[in-house]
C-alpha positions as CSV (number, residue, x, y, z in Angstrom):
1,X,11.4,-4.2,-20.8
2,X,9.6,-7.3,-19.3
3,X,5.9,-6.6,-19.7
4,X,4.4,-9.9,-19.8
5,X,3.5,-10.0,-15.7
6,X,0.4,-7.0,-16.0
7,X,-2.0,-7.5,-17.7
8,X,-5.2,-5.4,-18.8
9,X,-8.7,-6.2,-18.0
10,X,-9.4,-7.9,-21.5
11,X,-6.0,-10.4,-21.4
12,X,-5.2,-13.7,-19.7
13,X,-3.3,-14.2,-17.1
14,X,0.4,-14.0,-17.8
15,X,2.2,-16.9,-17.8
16,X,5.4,-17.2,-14.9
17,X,8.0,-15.2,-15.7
18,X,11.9,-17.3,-16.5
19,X,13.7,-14.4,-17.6
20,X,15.3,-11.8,-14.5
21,X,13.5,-8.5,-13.8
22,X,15.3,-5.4,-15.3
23,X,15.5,-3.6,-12.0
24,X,16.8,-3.9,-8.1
25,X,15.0,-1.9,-5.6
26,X,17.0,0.3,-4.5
27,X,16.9,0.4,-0.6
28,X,18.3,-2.1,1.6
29,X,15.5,-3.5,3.7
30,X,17.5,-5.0,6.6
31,X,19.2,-1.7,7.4
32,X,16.6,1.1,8.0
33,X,18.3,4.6,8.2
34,X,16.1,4.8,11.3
35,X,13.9,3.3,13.3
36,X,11.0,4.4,16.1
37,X,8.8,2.9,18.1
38,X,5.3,4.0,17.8
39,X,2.9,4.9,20.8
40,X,-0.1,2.3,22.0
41,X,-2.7,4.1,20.1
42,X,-0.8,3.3,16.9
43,X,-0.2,-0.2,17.2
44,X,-2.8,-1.0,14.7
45,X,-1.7,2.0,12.2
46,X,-2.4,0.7,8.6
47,X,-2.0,3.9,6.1
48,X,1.3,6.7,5.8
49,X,1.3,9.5,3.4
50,X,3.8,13.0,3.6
51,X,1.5,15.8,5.5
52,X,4.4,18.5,4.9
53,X,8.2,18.8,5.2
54,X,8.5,18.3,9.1
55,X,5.2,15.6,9.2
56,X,3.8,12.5,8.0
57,X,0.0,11.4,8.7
58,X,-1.2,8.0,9.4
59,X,-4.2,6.1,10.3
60,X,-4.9,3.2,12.3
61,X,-7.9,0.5,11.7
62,X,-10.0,1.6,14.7
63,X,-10.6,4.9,14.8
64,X,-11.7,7.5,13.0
65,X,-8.9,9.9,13.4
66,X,-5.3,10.4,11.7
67,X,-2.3,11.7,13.6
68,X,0.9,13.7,12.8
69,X,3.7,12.1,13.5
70,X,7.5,14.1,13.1
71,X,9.4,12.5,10.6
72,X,12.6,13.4,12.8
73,X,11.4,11.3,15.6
74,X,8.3,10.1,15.0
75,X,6.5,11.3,17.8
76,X,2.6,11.9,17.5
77,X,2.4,15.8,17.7
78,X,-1.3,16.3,17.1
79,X,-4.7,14.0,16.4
80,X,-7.7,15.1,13.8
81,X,-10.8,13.3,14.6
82,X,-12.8,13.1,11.3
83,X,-15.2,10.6,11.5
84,X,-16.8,7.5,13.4
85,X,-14.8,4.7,14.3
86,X,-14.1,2.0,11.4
87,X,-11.5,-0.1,9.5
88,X,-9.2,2.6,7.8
89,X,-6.5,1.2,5.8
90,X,-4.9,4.3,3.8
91,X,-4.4,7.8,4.0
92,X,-3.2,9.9,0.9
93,X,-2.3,14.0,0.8
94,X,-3.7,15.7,-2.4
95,X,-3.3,19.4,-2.6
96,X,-5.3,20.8,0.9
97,X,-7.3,17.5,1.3
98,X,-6.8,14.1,2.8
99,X,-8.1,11.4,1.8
100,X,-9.0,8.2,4.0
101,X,-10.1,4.4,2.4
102,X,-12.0,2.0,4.6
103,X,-11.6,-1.3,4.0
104,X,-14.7,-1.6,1.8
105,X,-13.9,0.7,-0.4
106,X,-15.6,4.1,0.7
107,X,-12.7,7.4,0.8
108,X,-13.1,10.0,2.7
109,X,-12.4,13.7,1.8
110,X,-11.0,15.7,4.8
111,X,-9.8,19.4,5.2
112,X,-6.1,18.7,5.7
113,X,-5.7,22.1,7.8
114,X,-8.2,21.3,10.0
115,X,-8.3,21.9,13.5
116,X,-8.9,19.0,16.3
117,X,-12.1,17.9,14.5
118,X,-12.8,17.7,10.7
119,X,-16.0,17.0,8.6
120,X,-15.7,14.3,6.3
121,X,-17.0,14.3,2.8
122,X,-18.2,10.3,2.6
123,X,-17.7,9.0,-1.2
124,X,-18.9,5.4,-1.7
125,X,-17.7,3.4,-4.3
126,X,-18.4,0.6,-6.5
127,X,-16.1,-1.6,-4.6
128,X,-17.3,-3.6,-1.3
129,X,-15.8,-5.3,2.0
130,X,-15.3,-8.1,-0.3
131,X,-12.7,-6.8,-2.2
132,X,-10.8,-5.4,1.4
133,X,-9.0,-2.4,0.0
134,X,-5.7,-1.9,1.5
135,X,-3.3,0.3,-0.4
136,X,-4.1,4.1,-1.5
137,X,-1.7,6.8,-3.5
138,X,-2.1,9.8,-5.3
139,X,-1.1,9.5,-9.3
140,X,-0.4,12.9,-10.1
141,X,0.1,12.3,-13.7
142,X,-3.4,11.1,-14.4
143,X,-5.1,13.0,-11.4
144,X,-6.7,9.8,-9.7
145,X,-6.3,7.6,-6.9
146,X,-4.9,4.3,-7.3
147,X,-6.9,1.8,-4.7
148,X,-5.1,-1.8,-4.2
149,X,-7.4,-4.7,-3.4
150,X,-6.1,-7.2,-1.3
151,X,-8.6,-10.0,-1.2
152,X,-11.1,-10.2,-4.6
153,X,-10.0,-9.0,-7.5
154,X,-13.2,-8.9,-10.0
155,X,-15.0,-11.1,-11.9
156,X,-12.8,-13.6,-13.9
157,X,-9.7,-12.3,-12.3
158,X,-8.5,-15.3,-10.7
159,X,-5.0,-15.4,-9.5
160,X,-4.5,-11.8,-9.6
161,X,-4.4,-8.4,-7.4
162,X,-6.1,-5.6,-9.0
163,X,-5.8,-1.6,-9.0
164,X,-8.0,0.3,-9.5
165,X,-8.5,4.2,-10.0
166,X,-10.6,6.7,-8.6
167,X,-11.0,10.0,-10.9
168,X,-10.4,12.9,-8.9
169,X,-12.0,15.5,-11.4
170,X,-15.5,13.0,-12.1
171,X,-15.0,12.1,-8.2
172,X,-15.7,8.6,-9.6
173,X,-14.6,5.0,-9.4
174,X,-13.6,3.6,-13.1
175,X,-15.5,0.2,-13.9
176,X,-12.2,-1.6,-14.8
177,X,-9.0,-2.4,-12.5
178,X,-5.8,-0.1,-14.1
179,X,-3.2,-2.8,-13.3
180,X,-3.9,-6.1,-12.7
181,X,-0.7,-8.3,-10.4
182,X,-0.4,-11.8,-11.5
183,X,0.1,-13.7,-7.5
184,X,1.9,-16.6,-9.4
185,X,4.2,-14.3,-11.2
186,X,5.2,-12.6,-8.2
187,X,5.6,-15.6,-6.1
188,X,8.2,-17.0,-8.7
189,X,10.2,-14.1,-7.3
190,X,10.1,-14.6,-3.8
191,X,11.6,-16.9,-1.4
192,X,9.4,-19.2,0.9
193,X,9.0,-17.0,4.3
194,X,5.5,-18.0,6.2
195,X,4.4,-21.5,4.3
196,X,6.1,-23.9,2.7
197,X,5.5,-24.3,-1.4
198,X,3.0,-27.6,-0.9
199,X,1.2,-26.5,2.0
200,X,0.0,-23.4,0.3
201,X,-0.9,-25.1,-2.8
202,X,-2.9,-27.8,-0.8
203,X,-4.4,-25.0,1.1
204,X,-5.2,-22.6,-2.4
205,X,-8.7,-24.7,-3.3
206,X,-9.8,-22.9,-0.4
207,X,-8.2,-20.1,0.6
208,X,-5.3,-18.2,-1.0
209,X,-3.4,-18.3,2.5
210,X,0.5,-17.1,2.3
211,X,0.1,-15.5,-1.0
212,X,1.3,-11.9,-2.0
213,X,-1.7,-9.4,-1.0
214,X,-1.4,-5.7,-1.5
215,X,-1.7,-3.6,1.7
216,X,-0.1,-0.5,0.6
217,X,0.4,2.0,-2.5
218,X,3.2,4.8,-3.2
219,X,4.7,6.2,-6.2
220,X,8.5,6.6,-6.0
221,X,9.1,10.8,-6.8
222,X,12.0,9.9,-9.0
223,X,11.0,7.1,-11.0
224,X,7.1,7.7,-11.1
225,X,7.4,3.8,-10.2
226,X,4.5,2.5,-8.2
227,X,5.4,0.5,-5.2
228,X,3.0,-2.1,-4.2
229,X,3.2,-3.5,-0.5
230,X,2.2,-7.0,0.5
231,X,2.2,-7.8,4.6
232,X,1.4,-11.3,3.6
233,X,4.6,-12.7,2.1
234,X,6.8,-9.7,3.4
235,X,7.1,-8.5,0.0
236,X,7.0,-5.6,-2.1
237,X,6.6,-5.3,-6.1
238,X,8.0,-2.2,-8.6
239,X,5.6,-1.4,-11.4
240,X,6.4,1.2,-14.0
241,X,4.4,3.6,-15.4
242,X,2.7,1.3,-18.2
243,X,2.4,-1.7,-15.6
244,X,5.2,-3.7,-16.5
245,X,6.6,-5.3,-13.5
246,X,10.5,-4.0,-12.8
247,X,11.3,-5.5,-9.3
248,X,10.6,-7.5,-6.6
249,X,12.0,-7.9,-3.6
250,X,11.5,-9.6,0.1
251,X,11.4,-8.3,3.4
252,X,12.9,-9.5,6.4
253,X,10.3,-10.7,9.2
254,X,13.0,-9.8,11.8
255,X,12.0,-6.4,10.7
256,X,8.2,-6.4,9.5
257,X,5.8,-7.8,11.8
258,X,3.1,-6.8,9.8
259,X,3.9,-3.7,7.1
260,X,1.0,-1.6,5.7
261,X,2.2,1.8,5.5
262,X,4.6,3.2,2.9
263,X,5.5,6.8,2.0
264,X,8.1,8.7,0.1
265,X,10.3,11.8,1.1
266,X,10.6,14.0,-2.3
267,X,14.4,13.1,-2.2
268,X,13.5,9.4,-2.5
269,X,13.3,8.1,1.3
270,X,11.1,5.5,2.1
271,X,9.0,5.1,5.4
272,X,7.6,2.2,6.0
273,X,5.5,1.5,9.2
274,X,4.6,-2.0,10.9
275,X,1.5,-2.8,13.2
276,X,2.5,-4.3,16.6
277,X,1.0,-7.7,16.4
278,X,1.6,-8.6,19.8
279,X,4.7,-6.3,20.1
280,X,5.3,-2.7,19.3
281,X,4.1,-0.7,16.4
282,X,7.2,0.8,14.4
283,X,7.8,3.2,12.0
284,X,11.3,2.7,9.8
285,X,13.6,5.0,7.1
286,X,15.4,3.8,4.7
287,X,17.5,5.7,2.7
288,X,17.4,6.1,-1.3
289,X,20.4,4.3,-3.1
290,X,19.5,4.7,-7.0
291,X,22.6,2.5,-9.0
């Protein structure tokens, strides 16, 4: 198993992987299952998690409301205001409660059988605006939520993406990231998509433009793998349960204007949804092919 690409808050950076990854993602990402095209109001829709067998729920960075969307056809078939209007970037079922992540770092607790409007249990957390938090899934088999960071990682950090967990039973952030992405790593994976190799290394002294930047979480039912969404780069990562990196894989743009939703069926099918960016919002299945 390679386990040289994660690395724990007290190690150094890995170095670049040479050797191949064990595993393939199993789904092909240029032939979704199906495909729909999402209403206006959800062109900026950022989070995705299962609501129940017939529904999914998603958010959108505006406002502060999710919607139920029919996983046979995607249509919006009811809206729950919960709160005031923000940037929400994930949306997680646990048990009877959703919970929603703003982009710096505060989740919010909502009755998931509520009626048009919901109260909102507000829980702030150590993390900030600066880290812009992006991805959020349950992890059942340490009861917490896993929060990806797409922007700063933490102190001494540099040239990684870090996770970290939220402790459902101490409703508590913990001080340390639980998996820490090595961006070099990954990129020695991917083909070049947005910017060529030596413009974004003339641009990284300033700004870490083109590299892989989580905005999405979801644990694979089958495999207990975590998936780990990037919009920037069109990519997506496979860790396993101890963090070891298993796949990675890109997407095609044709496809992906801009992904940051991703959920998984019990039997393995994956939605992923795509903000509009100047076109229309969309919301794709693909089915599970294990080898």
């Amino acid at each position: 198993m390679l386990v040289l690409l994660i690395v724990s808050a007290c190690q150094s950076q890995p170095a670049v992987p040479r050797a191949p990854l064990p595993e393939t993602v199993p789904y092909t990402f240029d032939a979704p299952a199906r495909v729909f095209e999402l209403p206006d109001e959800l062109d900026e829709i950022s989070g995705l998690t299962v609501y129940d067998d017939a529904h999914l729920a998603a958010v959108q960075d505006e406002d502060g409301q999710f919607y139920l969307l029919s996983i046979e056809t995607g249509e919006v078939v009811r809206v729950v205001k919960f709160g005031k209007d923000g940037d929400y970037e994930g949306i997680e079922r646990v048990g009877d409660r959703l919970w929603v992540l703003e982009s710096d770092g505060t989740l919010y607790e909502v009755d998931a059988e509520a009626g048009d409007e919901a109260d909102a249990r507000r829980h702030k957390t150590a993390l900030s605006s600066r880290y812009d938090t992006e991805g959020l899934v349950y992890d059942a088999a340490q009861h917490r939520l896993l929060i990806a960071c797409k922007e700063y990682p933490g102190k001494k950090r540099k040239g990684q993406k870090t996770i970290y967990a939220f402790d459902l039973e101490k409703q508590d952030l913990l001080d340390n990231p639980v998996f820490s992405i090595s961006t070099d790593a990954v990129e020695a994976y991917l083909e070049d998509h947005a910017l060529n190799d030596a413009v974004r290394d003339g641009l990284e002294p300033v700004a870490d433009v083109g590299r892989f930047k989580p905005s999405a979480l979801a644990v694979h039912p089958q495999t207990q793998h975590l998936y780990v969404l990037s919009s920037v780069r069109k990519a997506l990562v496979v860790l396993d349960a101890e963090g070891s990196l298993v796949a990675v894989t890109s997407l095609p743009a044709s496809l992906f204007a801009q992904p940051e939703g991703m959920a998984f069926l019990p039997d393995g099918d994956l939605f992923i949804s795509s903000e509009a960016r100047g076109g229309t919002a969309m919301l794709m299945r693909f089915a599970y092919r294990p080898q």
